[in-house]
N, C-alpha and C positions, 0 to 999 in steps of 0.2 A: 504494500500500500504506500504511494508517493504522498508525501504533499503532508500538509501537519490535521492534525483534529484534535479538537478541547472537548473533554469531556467533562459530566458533570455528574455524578450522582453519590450515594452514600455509602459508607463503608463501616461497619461494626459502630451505627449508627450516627456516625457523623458527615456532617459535608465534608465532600472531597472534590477535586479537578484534578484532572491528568492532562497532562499536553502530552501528544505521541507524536513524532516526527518520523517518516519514511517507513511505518511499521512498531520505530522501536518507544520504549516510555522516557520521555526527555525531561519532566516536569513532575513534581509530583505537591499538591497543597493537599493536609489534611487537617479539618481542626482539632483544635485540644479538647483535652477533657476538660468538665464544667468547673473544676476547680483550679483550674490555671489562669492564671494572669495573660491577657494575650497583646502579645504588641500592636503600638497604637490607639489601646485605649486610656482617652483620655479620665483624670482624677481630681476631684478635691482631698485631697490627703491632709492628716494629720502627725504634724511631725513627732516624733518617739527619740530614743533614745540615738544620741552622736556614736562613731563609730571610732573611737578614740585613735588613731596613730593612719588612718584613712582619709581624712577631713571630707565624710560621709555622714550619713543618718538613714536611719531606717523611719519609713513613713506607715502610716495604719492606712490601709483600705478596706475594702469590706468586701473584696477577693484576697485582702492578702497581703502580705508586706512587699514594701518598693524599698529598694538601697538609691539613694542619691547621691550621685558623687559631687564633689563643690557645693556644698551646703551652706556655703556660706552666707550670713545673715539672717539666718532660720534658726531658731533658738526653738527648744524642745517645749509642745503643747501649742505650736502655731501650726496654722494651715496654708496648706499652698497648691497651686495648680501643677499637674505634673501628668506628663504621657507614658505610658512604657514602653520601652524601647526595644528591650530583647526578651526571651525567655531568658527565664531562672537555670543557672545551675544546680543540680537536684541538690534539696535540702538548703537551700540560699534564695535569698531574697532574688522576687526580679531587677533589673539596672531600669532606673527612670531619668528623665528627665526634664529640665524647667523648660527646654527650646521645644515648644508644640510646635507639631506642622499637622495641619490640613492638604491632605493627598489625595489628589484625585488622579487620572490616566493622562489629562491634558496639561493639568495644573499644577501648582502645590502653594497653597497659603504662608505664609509665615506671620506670627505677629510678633512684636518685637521687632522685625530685621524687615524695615520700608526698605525699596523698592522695588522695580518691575525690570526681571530680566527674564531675557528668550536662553534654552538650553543652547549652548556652546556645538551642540553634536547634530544641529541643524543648518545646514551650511546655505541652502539655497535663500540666494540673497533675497530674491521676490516673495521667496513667502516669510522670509523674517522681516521682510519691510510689511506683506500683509499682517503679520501677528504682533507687530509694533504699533500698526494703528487703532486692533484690539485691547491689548494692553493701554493707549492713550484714551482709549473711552471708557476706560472700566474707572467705575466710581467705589472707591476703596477707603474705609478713616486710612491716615497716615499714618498710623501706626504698623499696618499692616502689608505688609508685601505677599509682593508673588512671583512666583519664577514659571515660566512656558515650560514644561519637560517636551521629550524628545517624542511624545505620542500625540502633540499638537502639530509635526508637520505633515500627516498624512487627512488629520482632520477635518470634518467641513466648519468652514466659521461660523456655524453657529451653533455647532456642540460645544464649541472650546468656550464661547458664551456662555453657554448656557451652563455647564460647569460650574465655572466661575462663580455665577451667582449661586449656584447650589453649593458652593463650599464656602462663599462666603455667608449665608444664611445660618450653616453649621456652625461656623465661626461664633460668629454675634452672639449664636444660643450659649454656647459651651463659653466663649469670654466673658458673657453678665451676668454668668452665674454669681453670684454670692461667696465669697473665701471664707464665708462665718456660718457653721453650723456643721453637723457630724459629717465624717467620712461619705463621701460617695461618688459610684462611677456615673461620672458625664455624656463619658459618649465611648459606644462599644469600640471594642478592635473591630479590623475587618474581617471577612469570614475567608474560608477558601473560594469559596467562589466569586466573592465580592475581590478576594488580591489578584484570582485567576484574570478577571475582566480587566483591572487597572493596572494592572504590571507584563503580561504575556502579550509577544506578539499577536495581532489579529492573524484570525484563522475563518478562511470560507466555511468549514465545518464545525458547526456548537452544537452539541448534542446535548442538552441538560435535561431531558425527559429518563425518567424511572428505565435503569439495565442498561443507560450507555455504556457503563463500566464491562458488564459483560459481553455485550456486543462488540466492544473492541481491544476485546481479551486483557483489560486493563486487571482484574481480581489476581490473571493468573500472573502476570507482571512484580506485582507487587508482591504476590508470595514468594519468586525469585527474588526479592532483596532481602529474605529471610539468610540467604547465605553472603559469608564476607567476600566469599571469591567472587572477583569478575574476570573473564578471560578475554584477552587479546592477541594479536596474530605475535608470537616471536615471546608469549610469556602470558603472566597474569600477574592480578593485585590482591591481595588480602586487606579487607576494610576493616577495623575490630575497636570498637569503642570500648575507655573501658573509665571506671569514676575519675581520672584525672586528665586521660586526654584521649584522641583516637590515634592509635596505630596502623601504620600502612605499610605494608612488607611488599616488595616490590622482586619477582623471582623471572628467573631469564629462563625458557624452554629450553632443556638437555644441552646447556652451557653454561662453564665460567668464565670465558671469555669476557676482557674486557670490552670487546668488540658487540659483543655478543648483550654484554649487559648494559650497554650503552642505546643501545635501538630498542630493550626491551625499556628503559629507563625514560626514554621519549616518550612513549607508546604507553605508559601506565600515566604519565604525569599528562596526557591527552586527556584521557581517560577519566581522573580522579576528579576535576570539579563535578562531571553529571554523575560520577557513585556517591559521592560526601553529597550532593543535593538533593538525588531520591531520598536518599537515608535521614535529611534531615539533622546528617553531622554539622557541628562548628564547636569551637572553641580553638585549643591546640594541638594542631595535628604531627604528627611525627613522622617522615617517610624515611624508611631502612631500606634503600637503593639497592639495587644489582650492581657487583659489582662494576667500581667507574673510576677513573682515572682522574687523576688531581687538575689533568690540563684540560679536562670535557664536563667540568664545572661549571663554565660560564653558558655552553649551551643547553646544558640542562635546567639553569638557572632560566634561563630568558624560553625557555619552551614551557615551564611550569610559570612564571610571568605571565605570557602569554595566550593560555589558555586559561588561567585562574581571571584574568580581564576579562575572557567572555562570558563569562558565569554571572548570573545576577546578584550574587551573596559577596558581599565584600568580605575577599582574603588579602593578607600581608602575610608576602615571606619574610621572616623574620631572620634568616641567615642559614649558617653551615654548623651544627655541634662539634667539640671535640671528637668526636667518633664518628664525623663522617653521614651525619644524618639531616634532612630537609627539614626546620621547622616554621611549619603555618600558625597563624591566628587567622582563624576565620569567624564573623559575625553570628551569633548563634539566633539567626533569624525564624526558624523553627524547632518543633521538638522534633528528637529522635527519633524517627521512626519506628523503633524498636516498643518506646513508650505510646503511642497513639494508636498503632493497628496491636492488637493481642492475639 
């Protein structure tokens, strides 16, 4: 099967979306369970206890505690507006933050941080001259900015409008709220389907009617990432999370050739942004290479670079260990997969 399709339906009772490109499962959104925190949703939080040698605090909500980092001028028993940012590490608070943003596909609010800019990654000059004169008629308090993202130049102008005014409607609600009174969420995260629509390429095929999942063998997909191995031409990877970070063993087919674990060493770090984003891994990832040579460092460097850029999950390579090991930080934009399907 060519060509991409979004799917949409439920999985061990929760919304899910799949993006499948060329046959294979490229995407994967599932939501949490009812007692997790979900990025994006915004809080009136009450502030709790400082996080002594951190210069954090742990905030009360009424899913659950927020760690804020830079707490400063927050004194313990104040209230404050705050979004969260990422999921929690199990047993730890979720990371929040005071910089809300309102996201939409086209747009993205900021308050706090006025004014009006078009994303960088839209080059064609006539239509950033058309979404300039968008941006010049949009009536906004000054407080408030906005930035074009990169799904405003396929747009017709008068979604990207109309947007706008639907996020800033959110806005106004969720900023007049009141900073005085108990604990409470303002405004949900988004769901899977709602991140599938604002963030995923457009796709001619959206199937979100009850069994798309089965009809395009998405159920069976997802139980193959019950195993850590994925296989590729000249070797395979081992994906293996474990409480402190994930592990990635990286093994060359019937060689130890450095020749040999060099092509298998490209060809895994190709590979490893879409396994770590089925799975719904992030944090720090650790890759234990095939064997590689001190002087084919720098291309495997710029081949995992380069590939971890096309990924929608912001990773940083963090460098080379003593022993010869790749370490990542990657954004832990979802849960683990492991945690969400049972």
């Amino acid at each position: 099967m060519k060509g991409s399709v979004i799917a949409m339906d439920r999985i061990f009772g929760r919304q899910a979306a799949a993006r499948i490109v060329d046959g294979a499962l490229d995407d994967l959104l599932v939501d949490p369970p009812d007692d997790r925190v979900r990025p994006g949703a915004i809080y009136r939080a009450k502030a709790g206890r400082p996080m002594k040698g951190q210069g954090g605090m742990i905030l009360e909500t009424p899913d659950g505690p927020l760690f804020l980092r830079n707490a400063k001028g927050i004194a313990q028993g104040d209230t404050a507006l705050v979004q969260a940012s990422t999921y929690a590490e199990r047993e730890k608070a979720a990371p929040a933050t005071q910089r809300i943003l309102f996201k939409g596909r086209h747009a993205m609010l900021t308050p706090g941080a006025p004014g009006r800019n078009i994303s960088r990654a839209i080059m064609n000059q006539e239509r950033r001259a058309a979404l300039q004169e968008i941006l010049d008629e949009v009536e906004l308090p000054e407080s408030l900015g906005i930035v074009l993202r990169t799904g405003a130049d396929a747009a017709e102008d008068a979604d990207v409008r109309e947007e706008i005014g639907r996020l800033a409607d959110i806005a106004g609600m969720v900023l007049n709220e009141s900073l005085s009174g108990r604990p409470a969420r303002l405004l949900d995260g988004p769901s899977a389907p709602e991140l599938a629509l604002r963030d995923w390429p457009r796709s001619r095929d959206l199937d979100d009617s009850p069994g798309s999942f089965d009809r395009f063998g998405v159920d069976e997909m997802i139980d193959a990432l019950r195993s850590p191995h994925v296989m590729f031409g000249g070797g395979s990877v081992a994906v293996e999370p474990t409480r402190a970070l994930v592990a990635v063993d990286v093994n060359a087919a019937g060689s130890s050739s450095t020749a040999a674990g060099l092509k298998a060493n490209l060809a895994a770090l190709r590979a490893l942004p879409r396994a770590l984003r089925l799975r719904g891994l992030g944090g720090q990832i650790l890759v234990d290479l095939a064997p590689l040579a001190k002087r084919d460092r720098r291309s495997v460097e710029d081949t995992a670079k380069s590939a971890f850029r096309a990924c929608p999950v912001d990773t940083t390579f963090a460098g080379w260990t003593p022993l010869g090991h790749m370490e990542f930080l990657r954004k832990r934009e979802r849960l683990p997969l492991h945690e969400v399907v049972t």
